[in-house]
C-alpha positions in Angstrom: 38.4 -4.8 6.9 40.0 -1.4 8.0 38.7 0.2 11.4 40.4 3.4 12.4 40.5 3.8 16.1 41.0 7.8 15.7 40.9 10.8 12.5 44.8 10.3 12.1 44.9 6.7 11.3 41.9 7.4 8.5 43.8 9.8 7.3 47.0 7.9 7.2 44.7 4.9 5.5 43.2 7.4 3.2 46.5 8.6 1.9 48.3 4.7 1.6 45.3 3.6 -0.2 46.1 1.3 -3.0 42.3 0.9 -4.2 39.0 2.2 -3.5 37.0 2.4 -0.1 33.7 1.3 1.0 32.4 3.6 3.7 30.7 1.6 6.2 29.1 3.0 10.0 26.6 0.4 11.1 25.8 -0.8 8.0 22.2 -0.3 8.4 21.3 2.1 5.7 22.7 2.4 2.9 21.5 2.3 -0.7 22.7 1.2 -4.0 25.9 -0.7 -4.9 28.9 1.1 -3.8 30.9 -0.8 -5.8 34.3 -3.0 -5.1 36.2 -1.9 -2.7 38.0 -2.5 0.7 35.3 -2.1 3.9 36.1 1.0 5.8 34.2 1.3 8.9 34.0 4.1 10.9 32.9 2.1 14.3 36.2 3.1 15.6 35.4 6.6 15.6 32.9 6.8 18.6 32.6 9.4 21.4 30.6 12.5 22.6 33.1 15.5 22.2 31.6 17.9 23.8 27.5 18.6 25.0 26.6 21.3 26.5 23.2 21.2 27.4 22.2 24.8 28.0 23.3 25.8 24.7 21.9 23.2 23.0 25.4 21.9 21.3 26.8 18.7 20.6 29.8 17.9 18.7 30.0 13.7 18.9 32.5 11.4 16.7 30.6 10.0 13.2 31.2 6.1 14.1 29.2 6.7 17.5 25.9 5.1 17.2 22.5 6.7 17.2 21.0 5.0 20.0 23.7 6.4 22.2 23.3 10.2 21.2 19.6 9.6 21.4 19.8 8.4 25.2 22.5 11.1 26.2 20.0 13.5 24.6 17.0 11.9 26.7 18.7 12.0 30.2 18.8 16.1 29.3 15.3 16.6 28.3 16.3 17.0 24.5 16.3 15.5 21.1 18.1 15.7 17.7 15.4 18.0 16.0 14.8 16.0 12.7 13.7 12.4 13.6 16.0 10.4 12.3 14.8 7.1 11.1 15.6 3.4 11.6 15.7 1.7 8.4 16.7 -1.9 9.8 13.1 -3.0 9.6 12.7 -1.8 6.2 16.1 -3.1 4.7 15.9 -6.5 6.7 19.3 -5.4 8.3 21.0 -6.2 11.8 23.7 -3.8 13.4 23.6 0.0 14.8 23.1 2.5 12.7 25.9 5.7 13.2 24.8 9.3 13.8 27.6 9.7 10.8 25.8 7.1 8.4 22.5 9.5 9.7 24.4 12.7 8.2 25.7 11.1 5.0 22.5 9.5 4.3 20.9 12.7 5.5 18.4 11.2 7.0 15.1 12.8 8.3 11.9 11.4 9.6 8.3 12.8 9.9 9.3 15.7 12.0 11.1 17.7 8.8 7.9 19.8 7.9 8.3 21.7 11.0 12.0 21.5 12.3 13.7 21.0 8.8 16.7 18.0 7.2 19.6 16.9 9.2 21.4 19.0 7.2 19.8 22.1 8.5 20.6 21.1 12.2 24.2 20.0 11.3 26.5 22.7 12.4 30.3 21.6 11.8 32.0 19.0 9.9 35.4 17.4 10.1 36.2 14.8 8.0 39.2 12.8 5.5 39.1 13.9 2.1 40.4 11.4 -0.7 44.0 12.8 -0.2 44.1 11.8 3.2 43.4 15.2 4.7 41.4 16.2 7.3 39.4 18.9 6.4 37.5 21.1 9.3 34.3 23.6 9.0 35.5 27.0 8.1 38.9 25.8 8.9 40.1 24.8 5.2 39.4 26.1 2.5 39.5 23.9 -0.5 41.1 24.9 -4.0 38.7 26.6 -6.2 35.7 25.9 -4.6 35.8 28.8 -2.0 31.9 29.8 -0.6 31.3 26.0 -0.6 29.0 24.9 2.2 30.7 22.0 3.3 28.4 21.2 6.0 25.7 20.9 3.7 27.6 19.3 1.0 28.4 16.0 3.1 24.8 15.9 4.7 23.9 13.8 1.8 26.8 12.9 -0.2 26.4 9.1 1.0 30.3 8.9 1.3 31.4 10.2 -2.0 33.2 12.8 -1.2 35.3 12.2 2.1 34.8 10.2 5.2 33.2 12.2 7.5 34.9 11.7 11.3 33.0 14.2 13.4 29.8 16.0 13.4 28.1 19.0 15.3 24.3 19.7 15.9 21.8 22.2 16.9 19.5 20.7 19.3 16.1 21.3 20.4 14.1 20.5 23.2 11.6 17.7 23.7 8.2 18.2 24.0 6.4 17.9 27.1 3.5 16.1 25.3 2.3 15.4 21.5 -1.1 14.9 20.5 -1.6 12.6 16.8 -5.3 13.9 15.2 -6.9 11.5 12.6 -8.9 12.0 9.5 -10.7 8.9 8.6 -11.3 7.5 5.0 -9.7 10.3 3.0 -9.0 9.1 -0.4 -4.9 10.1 -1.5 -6.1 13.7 -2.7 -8.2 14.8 -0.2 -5.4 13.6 2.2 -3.0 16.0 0.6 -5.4 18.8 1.0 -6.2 18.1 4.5 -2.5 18.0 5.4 -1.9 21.1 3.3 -4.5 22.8 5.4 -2.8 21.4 8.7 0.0 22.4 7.7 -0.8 25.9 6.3 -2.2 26.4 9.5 -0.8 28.3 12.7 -1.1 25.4 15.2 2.7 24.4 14.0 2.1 20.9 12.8 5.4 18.9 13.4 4.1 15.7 11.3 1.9 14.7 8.5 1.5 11.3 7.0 -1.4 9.4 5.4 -1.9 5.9 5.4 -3.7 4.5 3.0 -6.3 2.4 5.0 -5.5 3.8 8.2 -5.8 7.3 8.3 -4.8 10.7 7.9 -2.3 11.4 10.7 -1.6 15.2 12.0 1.3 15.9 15.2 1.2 18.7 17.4 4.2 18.3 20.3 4.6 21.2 23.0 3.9 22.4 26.5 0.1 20.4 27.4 -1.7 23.3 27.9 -0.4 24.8 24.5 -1.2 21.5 22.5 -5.0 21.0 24.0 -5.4 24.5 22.2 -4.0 23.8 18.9 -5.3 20.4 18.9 -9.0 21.7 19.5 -8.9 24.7 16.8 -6.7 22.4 14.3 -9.7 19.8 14.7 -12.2 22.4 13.9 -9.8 22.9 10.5 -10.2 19.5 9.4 -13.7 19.4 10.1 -14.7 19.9 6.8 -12.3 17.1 5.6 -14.5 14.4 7.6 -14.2 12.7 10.8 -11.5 14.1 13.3 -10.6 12.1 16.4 -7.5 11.8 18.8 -5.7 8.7 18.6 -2.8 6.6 20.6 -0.1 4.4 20.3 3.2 4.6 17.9 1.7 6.2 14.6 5.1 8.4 13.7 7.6 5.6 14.9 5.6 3.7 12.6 5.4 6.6 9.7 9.2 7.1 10.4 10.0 3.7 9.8 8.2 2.8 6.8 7.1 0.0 9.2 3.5 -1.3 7.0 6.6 -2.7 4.9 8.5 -4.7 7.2 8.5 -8.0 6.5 6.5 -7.7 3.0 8.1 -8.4 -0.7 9.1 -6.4 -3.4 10.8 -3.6 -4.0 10.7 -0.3 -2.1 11.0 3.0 -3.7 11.3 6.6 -2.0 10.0 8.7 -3.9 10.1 13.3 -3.6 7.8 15.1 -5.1 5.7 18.3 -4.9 2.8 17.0 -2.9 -0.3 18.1 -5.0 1.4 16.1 -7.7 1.6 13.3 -5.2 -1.9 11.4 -5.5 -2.1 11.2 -9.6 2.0 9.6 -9.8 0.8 7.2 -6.8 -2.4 6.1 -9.2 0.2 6.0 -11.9 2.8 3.9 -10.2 0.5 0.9 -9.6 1.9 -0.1 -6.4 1.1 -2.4 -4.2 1.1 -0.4 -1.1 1.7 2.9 0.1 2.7 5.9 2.9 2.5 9.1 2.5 5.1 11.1 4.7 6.0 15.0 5.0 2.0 16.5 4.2 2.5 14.5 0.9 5.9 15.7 0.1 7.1 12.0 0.5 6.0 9.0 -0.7 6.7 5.1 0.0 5.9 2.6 -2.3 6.0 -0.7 -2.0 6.8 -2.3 -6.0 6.9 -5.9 -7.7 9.9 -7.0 -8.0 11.8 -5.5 -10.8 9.8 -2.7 -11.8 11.4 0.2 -13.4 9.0 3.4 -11.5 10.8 6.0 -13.6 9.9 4.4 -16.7 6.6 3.9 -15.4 5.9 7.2 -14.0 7.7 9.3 -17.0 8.8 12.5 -16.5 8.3 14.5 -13.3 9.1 17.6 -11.3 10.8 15.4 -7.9 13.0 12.3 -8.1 12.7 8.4 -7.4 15.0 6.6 -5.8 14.8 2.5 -5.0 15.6 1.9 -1.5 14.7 -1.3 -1.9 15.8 -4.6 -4.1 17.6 -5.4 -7.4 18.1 -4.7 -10.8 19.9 -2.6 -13.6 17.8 0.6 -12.5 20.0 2.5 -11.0 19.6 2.8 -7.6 19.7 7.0 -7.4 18.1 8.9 -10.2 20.0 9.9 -12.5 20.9 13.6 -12.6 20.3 16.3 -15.6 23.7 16.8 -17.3 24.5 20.6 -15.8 23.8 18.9 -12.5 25.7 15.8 -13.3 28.6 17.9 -14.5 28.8 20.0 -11.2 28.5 16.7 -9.1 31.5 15.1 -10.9 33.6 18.6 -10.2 33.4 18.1 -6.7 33.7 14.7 -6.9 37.5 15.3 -8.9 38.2 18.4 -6.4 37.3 16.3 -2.9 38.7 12.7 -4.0 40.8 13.3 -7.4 41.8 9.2 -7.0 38.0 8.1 -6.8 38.6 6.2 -3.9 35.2 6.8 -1.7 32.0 4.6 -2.8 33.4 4.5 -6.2 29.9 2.7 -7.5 27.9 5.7 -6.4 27.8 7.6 -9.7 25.4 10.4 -8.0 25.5 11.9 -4.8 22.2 12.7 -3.7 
């Protein structure tokens, strides 16, 4: 197993390598098979670089884990604005997930409606490329492929194109309070409309989920006084979708988490999709449970074993992708051929020797 203790020694790693990598932070996240390789973690590249507070900056190492930005964040009052989830429970994994594994999995809980991707609160980048060369925001450009966004390129690239070292963010504020409103018994469509009217409001919903069984679950986070408002007009909204009531406890930890699956078999798929469309591919799918996160937007789904949803579901305007279990499928859904050609470009201009997560064929 390699473990750089700093960005030089990756890149002196990167550049000796005599075979392909598997990027590793905490190991907690990661989908599909990455393929053979050597383990590269990036543990070893831990540490707050710099916070400042009043301008609402930090720039932190990629192998630091999550739990310790959140708490720094915390002590100040403030929060990493896109919810990133914990997907331990979910994948029946141990370890610490990495606010770098976070931006290469570019992963975003509940609060996205409102506050957008990790991607659109990462900042700045610096990372190894599969040369061996450390490549900085705005501070290299790379050969032919000037304009690039690389910030928003890695936010997602699951470690296909370079080995990301350090990462900056935008941050926002936490709320003094949040207040979670209910619609009970909604069948899947008239959830989506309800949450389509919460969120089409201007009470600035920051989550919408629906829970088959449960509920329909609407967040509004802010100063108190400002949230008893919105909380009382948004209420008289949903009226006319049934039953509104305030409710306790963890609902978006649990929404977040995809926790209704912990602990439950078969195979779990993650699937994007225009939310209208949302309730029919659900009745199509067949599965055996399911969540409903981002106002409908996306959707959980808790499989058999072995069930091919793409076949299953045909074609679509969105994507499906198996978070969960094994099989030929591929993991990430395969990309139209324009895109697929694009993806393999970068691919040949960021790590010409294919050394990075060789067995992820798409970067998504």
């Amino acid at each position: 197993m390699n473990r750089p203790g700093n960005e030089a020694e990756l890149a002196e790693l990167v550049r000796g390598a005599g075979g392909p990598f598997v990027i590793r932070g905490g190991g907690t996240r990661g989908i599909g098979s990455t393929g053979p390789g050597e383990v590269l973690e990036t543990g070893g590249l831990s540490g707050i670089a710099l916070y400042e507070p009043g301008a609402l900056t930090l720039v932190v190492g990629a192998g630091t884990p999550l739990a310790e930005v959140e708490r720094v964040l915390a002590a100040e009052g403030q929060r990493l604005p896109f919810e990133p989830p914990d997907m331990r429970g979910l994948l029946g994994r141990d370890g610490e997930s990495t606010i770098g594994g976070v931006v290469a999995a570019n992963a975003s809980g509940p609060r996205r409606v409102q506050a957008g991707a990790c991607r659109d609160s990462l900042i700045g980048v610096r990372f190894v490329d599969g040369t061996g060369t450390v490549v900085r925001n705005g501070g290299r450009v790379m050969k032919n492929v000037t304009g690039i966004d690389l910030v928003k390129l890695l936010a997602g690239s699951h470690g296909t194109l370079g080995v990301l070292t350090e990462v900056a963010f935008k941050l926002l504020p936490a709320p003094e309070v949040q207040a979670t409103l209910c619609v009970a018994g909604l069948e899947d469509a008239g959830a989506v409309a309800a949450m389509a009217a919460a969120l089409g409001s201007p009470f600035d919903v920051t989550g919408a989920a629906h829970v088959p069984g449960r509920g329909t679950f609407l967040r509004l986070e802010g100063f108190e006084t400002s949230v008893r408002y919105r909380a009382k007009e948004l209420a008289r909204v949903l009226a006319r979708f049934g039953s509104v009531a305030e409710v306790g406890g963890d609902v978006w930890t649990q929404v977040r988490d995809v926790a209704p699956f912990h602990g439950a078999e078969g195979d779990v798929w993650r699937l994007s999709v225009t939310p209208s469309e949302a309730p029919a591919l659900v009745a199509k799918a067949g599965a055996e449970a399911v969540v409903y996160d981002w106002g409908g937007g996306l959707v959980w789904l808790r499989m058999a074993p072995g069930v091919d949803l793409r076949a299953r579901l045909g074609v679509f305007q969105g994507h499906a992708t198996r978070v969960r279990g094994e099989g030929a499928v591929p993991a990430f859904q395969p990309e139209p051929a324009a895109v697929a050609a694009l993806s393999a470009g970068l691919r040949a201009k960021f790590d010409p020797r294919g050394v990075f997560n060789p067995g992820l064929m798409r970067a998504a």
